[in-house]
C-alpha distance (Angstrom), angle and dihedral (degrees) to the residues before:
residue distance angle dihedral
X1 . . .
X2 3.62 . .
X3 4.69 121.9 .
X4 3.46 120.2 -175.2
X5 4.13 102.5 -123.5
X6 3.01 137.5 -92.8
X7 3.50 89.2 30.1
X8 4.02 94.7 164.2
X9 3.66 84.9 70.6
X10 4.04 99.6 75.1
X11 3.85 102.3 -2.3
X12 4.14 118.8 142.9
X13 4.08 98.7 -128.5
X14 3.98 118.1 -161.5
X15 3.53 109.9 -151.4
X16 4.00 100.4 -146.2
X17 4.44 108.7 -163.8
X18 3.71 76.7 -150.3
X19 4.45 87.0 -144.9
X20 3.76 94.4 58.1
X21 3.93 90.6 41.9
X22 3.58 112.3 91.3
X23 4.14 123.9 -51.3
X24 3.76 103.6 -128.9
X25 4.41 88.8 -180.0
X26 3.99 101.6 40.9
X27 3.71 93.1 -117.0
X28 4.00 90.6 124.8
X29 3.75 88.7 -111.6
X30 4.14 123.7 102.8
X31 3.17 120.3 -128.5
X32 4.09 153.6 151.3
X33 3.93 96.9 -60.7
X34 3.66 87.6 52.1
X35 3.54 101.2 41.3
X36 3.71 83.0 51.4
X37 3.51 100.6 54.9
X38 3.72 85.6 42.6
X39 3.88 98.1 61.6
X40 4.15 104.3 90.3
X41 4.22 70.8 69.6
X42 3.28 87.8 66.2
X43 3.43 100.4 39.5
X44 3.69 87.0 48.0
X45 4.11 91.6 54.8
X46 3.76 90.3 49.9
X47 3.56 106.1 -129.0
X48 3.93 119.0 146.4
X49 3.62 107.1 -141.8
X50 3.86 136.1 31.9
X51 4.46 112.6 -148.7
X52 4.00 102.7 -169.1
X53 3.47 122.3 -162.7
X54 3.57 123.1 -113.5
X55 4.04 114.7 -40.2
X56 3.52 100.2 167.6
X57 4.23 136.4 117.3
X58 3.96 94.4 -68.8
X59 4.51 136.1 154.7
X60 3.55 76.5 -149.5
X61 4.02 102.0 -135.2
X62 3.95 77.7 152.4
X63 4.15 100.7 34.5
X64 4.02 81.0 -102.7
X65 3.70 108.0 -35.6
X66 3.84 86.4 106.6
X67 4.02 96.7 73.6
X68 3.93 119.6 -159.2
X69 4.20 92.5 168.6
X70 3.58 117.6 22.7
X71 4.06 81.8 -179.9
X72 3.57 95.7 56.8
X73 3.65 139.7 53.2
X74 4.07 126.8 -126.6
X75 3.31 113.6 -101.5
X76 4.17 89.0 -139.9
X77 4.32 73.8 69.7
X78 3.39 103.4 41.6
X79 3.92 130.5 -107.6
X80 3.62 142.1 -45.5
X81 3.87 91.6 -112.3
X82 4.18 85.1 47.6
X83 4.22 83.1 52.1
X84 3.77 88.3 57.0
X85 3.73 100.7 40.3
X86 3.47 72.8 54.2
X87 3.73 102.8 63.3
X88 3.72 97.8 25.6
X89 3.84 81.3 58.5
X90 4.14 93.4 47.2
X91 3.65 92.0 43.8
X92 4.06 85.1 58.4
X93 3.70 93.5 55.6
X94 3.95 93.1 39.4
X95 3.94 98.2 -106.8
X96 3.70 111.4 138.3
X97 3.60 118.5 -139.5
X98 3.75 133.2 -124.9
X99 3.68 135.4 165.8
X100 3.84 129.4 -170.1
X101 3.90 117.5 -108.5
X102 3.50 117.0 -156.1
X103 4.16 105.8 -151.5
X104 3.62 97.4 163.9
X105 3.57 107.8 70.1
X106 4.25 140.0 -5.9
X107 3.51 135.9 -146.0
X108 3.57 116.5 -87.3
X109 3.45 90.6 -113.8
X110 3.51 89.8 65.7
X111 3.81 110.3 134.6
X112 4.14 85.3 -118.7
X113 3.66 101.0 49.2
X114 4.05 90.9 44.4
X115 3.93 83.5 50.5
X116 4.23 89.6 47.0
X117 3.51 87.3 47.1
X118 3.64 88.7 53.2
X119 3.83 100.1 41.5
X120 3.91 93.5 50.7
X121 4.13 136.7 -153.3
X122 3.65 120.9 -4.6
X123 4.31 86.9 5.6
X124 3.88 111.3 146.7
X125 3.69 81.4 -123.5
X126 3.77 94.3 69.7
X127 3.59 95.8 55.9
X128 4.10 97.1 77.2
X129 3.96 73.3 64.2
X130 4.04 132.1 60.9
X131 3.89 99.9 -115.5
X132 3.76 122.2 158.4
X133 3.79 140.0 175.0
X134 4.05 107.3 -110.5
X135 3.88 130.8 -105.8
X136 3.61 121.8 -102.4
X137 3.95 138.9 41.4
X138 3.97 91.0 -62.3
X139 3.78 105.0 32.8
X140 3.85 94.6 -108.6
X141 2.87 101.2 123.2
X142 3.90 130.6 84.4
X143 3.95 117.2 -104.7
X144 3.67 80.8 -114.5
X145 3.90 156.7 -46.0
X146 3.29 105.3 -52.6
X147 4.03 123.3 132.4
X148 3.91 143.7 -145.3
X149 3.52 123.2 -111.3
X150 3.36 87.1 -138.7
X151 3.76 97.7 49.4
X152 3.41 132.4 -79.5
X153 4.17 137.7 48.2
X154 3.76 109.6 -29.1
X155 4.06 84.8 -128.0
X156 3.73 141.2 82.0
X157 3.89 122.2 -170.4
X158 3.48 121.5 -145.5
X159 3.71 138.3 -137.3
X160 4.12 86.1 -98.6
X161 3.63 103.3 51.9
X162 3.79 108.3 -96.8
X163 3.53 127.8 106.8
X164 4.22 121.0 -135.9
X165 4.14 115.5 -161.3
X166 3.87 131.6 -126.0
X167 3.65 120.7 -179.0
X168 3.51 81.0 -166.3
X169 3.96 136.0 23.6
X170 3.69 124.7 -12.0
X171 3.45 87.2 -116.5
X172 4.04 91.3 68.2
X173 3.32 118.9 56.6
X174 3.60 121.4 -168.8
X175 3.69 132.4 -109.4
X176 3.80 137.8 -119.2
X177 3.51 100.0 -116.2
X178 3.79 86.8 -179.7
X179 3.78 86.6 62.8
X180 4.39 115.2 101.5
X181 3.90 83.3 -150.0
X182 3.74 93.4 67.4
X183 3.77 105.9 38.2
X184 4.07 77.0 44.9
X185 3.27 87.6 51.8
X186 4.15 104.4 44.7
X187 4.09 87.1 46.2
X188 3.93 79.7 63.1
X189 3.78 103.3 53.0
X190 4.10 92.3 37.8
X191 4.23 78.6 52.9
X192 3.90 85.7 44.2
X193 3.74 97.6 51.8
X194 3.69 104.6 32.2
X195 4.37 84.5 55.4
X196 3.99 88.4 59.0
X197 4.34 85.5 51.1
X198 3.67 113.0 -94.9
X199 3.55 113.6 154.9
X200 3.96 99.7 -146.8
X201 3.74 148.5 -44.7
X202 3.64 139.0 -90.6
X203 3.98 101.8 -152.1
X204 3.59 118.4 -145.9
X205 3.60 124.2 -137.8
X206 3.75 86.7 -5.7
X207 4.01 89.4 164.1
X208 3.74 82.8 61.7
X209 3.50 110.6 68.4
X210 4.18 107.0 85.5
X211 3.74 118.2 62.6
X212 3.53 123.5 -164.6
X213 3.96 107.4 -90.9
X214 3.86 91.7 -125.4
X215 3.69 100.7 43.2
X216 3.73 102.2 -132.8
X217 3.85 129.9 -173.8
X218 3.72 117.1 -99.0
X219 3.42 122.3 -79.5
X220 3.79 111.6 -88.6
X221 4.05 96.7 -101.0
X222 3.66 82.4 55.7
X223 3.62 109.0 89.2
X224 3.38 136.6 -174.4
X225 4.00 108.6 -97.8
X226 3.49 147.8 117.7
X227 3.74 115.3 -57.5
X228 3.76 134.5 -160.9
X229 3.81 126.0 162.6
X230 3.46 98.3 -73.3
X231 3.80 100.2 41.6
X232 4.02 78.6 59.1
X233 3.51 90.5 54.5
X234 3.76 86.7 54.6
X235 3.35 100.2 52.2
X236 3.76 94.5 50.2
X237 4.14 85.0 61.6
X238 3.86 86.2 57.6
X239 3.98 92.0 53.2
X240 3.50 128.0 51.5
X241 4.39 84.4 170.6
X242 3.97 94.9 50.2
X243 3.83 106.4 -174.8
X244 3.90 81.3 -141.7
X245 3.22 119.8 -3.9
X246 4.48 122.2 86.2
X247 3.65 88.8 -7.0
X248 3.89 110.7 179.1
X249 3.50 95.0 -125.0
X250 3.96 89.6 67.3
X251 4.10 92.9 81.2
X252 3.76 84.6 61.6
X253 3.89 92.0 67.6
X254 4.17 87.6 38.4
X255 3.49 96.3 52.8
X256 3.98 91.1 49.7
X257 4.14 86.9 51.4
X258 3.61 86.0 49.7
X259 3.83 98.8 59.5
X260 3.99 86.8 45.7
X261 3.99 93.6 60.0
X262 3.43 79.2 51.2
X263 3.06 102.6 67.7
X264 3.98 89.6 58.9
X265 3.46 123.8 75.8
X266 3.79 129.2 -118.0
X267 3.63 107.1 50.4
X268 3.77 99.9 -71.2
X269 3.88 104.6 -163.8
X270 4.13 141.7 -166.2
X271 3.92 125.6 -137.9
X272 3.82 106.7 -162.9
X273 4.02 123.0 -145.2
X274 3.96 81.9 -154.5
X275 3.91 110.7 152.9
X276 3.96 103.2 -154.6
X277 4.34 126.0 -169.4
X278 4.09 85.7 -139.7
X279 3.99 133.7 20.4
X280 4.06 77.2 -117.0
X281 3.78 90.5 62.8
X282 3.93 89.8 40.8
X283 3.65 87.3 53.3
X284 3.83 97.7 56.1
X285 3.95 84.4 76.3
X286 3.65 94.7 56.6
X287 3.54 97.1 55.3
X288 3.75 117.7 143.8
X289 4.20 91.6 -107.3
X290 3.69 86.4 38.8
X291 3.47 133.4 56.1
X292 3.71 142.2 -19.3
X293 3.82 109.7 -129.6
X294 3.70 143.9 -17.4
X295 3.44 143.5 -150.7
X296 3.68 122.5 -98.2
X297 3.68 108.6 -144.8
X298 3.54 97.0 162.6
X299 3.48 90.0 65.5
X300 3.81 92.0 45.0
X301 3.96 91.2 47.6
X302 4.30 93.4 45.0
X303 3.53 113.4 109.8
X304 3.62 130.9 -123.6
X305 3.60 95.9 -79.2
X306 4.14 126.9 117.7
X307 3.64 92.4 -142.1
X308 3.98 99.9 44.8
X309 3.56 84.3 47.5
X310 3.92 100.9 49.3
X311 3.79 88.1 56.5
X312 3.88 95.1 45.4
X313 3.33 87.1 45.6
X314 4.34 95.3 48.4
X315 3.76 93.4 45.1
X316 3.19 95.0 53.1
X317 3.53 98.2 49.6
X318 3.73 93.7 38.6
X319 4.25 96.6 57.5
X320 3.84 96.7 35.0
X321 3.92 82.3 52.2
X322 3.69 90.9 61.3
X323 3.45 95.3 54.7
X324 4.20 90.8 40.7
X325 3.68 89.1 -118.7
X326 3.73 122.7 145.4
X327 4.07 120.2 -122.8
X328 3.70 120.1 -115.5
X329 3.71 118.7 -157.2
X330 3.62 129.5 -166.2
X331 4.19 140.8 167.9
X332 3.65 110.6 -165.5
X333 3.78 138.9 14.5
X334 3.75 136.5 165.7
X335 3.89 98.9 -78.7
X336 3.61 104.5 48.5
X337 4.18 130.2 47.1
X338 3.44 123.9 -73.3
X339 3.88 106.5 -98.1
X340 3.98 99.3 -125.3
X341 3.98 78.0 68.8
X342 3.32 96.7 40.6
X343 4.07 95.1 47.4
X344 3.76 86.6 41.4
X345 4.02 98.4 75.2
X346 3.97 133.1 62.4
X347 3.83 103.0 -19.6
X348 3.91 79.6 -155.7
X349 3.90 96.5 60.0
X350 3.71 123.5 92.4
X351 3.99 112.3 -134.4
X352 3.82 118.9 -106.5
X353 3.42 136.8 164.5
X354 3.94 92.2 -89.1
X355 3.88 95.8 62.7
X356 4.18 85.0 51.9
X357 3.87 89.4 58.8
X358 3.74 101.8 19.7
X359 3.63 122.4 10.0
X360 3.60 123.9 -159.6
X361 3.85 117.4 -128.9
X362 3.38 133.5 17.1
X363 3.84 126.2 -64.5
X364 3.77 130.6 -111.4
X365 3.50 95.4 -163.7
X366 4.67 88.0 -179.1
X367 3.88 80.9 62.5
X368 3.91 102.7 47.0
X369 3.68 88.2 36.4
X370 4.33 84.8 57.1
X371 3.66 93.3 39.3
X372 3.85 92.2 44.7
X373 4.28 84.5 56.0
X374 3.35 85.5 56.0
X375 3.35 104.3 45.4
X376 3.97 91.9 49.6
X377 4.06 91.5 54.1
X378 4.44 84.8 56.0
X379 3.41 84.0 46.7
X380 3.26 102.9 54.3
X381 3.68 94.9 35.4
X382 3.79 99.5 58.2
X383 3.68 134.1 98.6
X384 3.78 118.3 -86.6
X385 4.25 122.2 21.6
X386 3.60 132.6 -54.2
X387 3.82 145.2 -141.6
X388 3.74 128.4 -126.7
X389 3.55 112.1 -167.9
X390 3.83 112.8 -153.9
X391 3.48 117.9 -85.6
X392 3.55 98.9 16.5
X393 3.64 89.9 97.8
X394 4.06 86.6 64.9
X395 3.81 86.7 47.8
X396 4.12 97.0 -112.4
X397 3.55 113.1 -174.2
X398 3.81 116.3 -154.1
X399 3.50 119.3 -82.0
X400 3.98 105.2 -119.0
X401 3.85 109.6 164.9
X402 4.08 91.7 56.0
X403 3.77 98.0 154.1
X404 3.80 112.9 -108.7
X405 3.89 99.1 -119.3
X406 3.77 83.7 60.6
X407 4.04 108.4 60.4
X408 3.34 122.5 112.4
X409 3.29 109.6 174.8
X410 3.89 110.9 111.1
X411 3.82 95.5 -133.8
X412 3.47 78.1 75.5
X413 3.60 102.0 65.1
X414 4.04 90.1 29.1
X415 3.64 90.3 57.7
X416 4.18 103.5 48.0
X417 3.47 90.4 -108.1
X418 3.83 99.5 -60.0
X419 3.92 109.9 112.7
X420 3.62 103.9 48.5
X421 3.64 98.0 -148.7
X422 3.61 149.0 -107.5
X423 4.76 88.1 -75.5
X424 3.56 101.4 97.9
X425 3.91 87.0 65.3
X426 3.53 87.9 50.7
X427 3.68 107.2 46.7
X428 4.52 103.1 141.3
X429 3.51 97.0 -85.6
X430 4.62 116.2 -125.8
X431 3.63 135.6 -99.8
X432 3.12 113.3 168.6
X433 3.82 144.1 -17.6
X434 3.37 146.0 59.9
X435 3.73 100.2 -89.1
X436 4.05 139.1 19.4
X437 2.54 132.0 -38.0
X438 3.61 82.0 43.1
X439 4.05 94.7 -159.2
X440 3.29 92.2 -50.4
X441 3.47 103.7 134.9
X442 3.75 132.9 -40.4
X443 3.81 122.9 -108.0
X444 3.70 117.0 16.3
X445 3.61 122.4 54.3
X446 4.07 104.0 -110.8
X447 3.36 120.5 -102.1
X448 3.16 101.0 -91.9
X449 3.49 136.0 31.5
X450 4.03 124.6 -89.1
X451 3.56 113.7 -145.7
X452 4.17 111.1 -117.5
X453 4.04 97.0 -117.3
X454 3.77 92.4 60.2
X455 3.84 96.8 97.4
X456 3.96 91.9 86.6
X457 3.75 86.8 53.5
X458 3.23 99.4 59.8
X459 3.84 138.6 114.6
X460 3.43 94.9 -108.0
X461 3.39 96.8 46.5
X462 3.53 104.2 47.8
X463 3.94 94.8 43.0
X464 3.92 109.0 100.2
X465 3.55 92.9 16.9
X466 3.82 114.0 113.4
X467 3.54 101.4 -155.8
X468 4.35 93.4 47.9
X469 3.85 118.7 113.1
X470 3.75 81.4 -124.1
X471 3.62 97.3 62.3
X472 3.82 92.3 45.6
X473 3.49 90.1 55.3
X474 4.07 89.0 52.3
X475 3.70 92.0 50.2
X476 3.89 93.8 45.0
X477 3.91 95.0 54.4
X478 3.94 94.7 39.0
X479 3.93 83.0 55.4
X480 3.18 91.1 46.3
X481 3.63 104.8 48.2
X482 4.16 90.3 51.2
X483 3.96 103.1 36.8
X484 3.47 107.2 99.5
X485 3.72 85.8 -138.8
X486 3.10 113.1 57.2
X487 3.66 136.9 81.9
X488 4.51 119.1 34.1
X489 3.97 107.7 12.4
X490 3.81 137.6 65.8
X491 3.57 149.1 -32.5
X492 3.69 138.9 -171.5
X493 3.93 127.0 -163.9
X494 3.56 126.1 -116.8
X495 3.80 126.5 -138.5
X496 3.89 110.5 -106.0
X497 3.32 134.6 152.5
X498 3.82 124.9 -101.9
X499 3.48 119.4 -51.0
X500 3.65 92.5 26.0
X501 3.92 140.9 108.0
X502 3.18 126.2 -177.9
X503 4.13 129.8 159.5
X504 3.72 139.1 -176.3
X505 3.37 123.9 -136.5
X506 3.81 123.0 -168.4
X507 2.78 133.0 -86.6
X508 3.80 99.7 41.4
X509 3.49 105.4 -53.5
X510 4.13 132.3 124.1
X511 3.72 127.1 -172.4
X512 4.03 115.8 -158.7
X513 3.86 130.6 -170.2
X514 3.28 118.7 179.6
X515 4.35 109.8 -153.5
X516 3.72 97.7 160.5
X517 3.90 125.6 101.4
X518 3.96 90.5 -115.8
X519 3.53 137.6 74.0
X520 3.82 113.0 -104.5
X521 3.97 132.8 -157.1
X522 3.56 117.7 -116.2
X523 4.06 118.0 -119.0
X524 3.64 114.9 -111.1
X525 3.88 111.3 -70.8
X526 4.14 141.4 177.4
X527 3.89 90.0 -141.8
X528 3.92 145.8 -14.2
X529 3.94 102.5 -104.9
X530 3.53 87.8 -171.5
X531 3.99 155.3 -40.3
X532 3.26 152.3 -130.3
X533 3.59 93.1 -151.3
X534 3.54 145.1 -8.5
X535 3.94 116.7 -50.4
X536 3.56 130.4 -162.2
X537 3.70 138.5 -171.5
X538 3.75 92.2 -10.9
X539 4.06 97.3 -59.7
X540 3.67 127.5 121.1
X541 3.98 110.0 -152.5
X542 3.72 118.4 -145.5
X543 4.06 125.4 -65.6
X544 4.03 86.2 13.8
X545 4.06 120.3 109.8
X546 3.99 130.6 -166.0
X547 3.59 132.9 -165.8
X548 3.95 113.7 -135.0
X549 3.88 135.0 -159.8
X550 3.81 106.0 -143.0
């Protein structure tokens, strides 16, 4: 198997949420023997690399971002001979492999919190874990303010008196970053997994991992409330001095991970879930002794609006430039709606955290399916790599009448039963068929609940038609693999009027989006590479983009 290096810098990543995959065992749950027979799809699409989410030994409070084994895999998912069948089998087609690593917390049942449970306050076993005494005359008190992501106080007491923090579930207590043991420990299972073939990491909540030393409460903006991702994001803007959130002392840790892929051969690579106040902040992670890549979330969170998008898009070119990293860009992933939803409300309305859960006004799901075309071809025709989350090449939107008795997602529980969740995003996506489970899997009905008009979004009925999401998606990354222009290098705007963006890059090649309310004529070209929809007499109507040879 041969890759042209660095690979990381331009590569096409499918983000698989390895339970809504493909069931290979009819249990209603994806997994590795489906994802496995599913990969000639991928080959198919054209995307270069594959980043699953979590596989490993989990109770799954958190569908597997609560880690007992970071050695083994679940058996919900398969086995660690079925992972690398897995990438032996990738590697033969040419799609790289990466999984998720979760550094800043375990599961509970994690051998070392089951021993620091055991071993009790002020044991060295505690301190790979953030356990304090509480506040107040009595202890009952938490050590201080902080909250869950997933709703709630960001402590638990125990039965003995101390309190242990989770910036997320109960079930995942968070570790001592400060402690040798676990940055011993995390060099091990990178050295673990990168033996059996992977060819990098994406690293969740890698803003996460240093706490201040002295614990203090939130600064004052920083209220108490109900957090998901994007609230987080928010409350990053507030706070250059977040007690723990982008902490400097982070790129420490990265840069030590950093020489460790290097000592493996192949270009092994890291994707960072790092949310950033500024694309300078963002770009401390991608620092030529640190790590590879990092997601751009301000360009997934901009809304559909030429100029907000110009300067996402500058900025981000302009600081990850500095430090010679490339940009990645990406739409959708599993904890925030599907974009074709999100594109398909107020064009005027910025996107925050409430239109994720609970959107205001009603959706137009023609218009955020055309603006979602759109926005894949300036995707896909930007400097740097990009992310395709699965499903969005069918054009799923979100799933937003899931019936309550069927949520899973624990800020569901953790809120009272007022943000429904991160599911309707992650709804098993179809294959084939005219009703659910859509070919799935055979056996149990998936996990959750497929909605009943899916059929004509399926694989097989998209594939061969010209005017499918699917096919789009096929012609985008088939242009994109063998244009000399596209992928890592250069751009340079075009003049347009308002509402516009276009850019050339060299050689030859022009990318137009039209975001205005009026139709606009196409600059001089030698051919129409390719369109989001269709095009006549030279003039691109509104929310539709084209890619030119010039």
């Amino acid at each position: 198997m041969t890759f042209t290096a660095p690979w990381w810098r331009s590569a096409v990543i499918y983000q698989v949420y390895i339970r809504s995959f493909a069931d290979g065992n009819g249990d209603g749950v994806g997994d590795i023997t489906g994802l496995r027979s599913r990969l000639p799809y991928l080959k198919s699409l054209g995307v270069d690399a594959v980043w699953i989410n979590p596989w490993y030994k989990s109770p799954m409070a958190d569908h597997g971002y609560d880690v007992a084994d970071y050695r083994d895999i679940d058996p919900l998912f398969g086995t660690l001979s079925d992972a690398e069948r897995l990438i032996e089998e990738a590697h033969t087609l040419g799609i790289r492999v990466i999984p998720d690593i979760v550094p800043n917390h375990t599961s509970d049942r994690h051998a070392w919190f089951r021993v620091a449970l055991e071993a009790g306050p002020g044991s060295p076993e505690r301190e790979r874990y953030v356990f304090r005494p509480g506040r107040g005359p009595d202890g009952a008190q938490p050590p201080n303010d902080w909250v869950s992501c997933f709703g709630g106080p960001a402590w638990t007491r125990l039965p003995d008196g101390d309190w242990y923090l989770h910036l997320f579930a109960p079930e995942q207590p968070d570790l001592n970053w400060q402690h040798p043991e676990v940055r011993e420990e995390f060099e091990s299972i990178l050295r673990f997994w990168f033996a059996r073939g992977v060819d990098g990491f994406r690293i969740d909540v890698a803003h996460g991992l240093i706490k201040h030393p002295d614990l203090p409460d939130l600064p004052p903006r920083a209220e108490p409330a109900v957090l998901g991702p994007l609230t987080r994001h928010d409350e990053m803007r507030r706070h250059l001095d977040h007690p723990h959130w982008d902490r400097d002392e982070v790129h420490e840790i990265y840069r030590a991970w950093r020489k460790v892929a290097d000592e493996f051969p192949g270009d092994r690579s890291f994707v960072a879930e790092a949310w950033a106040d500024t694309p300078e902040r963002l770009a401390a992670y991608v620092r030529a002794d640190g790590l590879h890549t990092a997601f751009n979330f301000d360009f997934l969170m901009c809304r559909w609006d030429a100029g907000d998008l110009r300067a996402v898009i500058d900025d981000s070119l302009a600081m990850l430039g500095v430090v010679g990293a490339p940009a990645t860009w990406v739409l959708s992933n599993h904890d925030v709606m599907r974009h074709p939803s999100r594109y398909g409300r107020a064009a005027e309305r910025s996107w925050t955290v409430d239109t994720r859960y609970e959107p205001e006004g009603p959706l137009d799901l023609a218009q955020g399916t055309r603006r979602a075309r759109a926005a894949a071809l300036l995707m896909l025709a930007l400097p740097g790599g990009a992310y395709v989350y699965q499903g969005e090449e069918l054009g799923l939107p979100e799933v937003e009448d899931l019936p309550e008795s069927a949520l899973q997602d624990p800020i569901w529980e953790r809120s009272g039963h007022t943000d429904r969740g991160r599911d309707g995003c992650r709804v098993p996506i179809p294959w084939s068929g005219p009703a659910a489970p859509y070919g799935f899997g055979t056996g149990a009905k998936p996990w959750l609940p497929q909605p009943d008009d899916w059929a004509g979004l399926s694989v097989e009925a998209q594939t061969g038609d010209p005017a499918s999401m699917l096919e789009l998606y096929r012609a985008a990354l088939r242009i994109r693999r063998d244009h000399p222009a596209l992928g890592d290098g250069g751009m340079t705007w075009l003049d347009t009027p308002e509402g516009v963006l276009a850019f050339r890059r060299e050689p030859g090649f022009v990318c137009v989006v039209n975001l205005s309310g009026a139709p606009y004529d196409l600059p001089a070209h030698t051919a129409l590479l390719l369109a989001g929809g269709p095009v006549q007499g030279g003039v691109l109507e509104p929310d539709q983009a084209v890619w030119l040879a010039v």
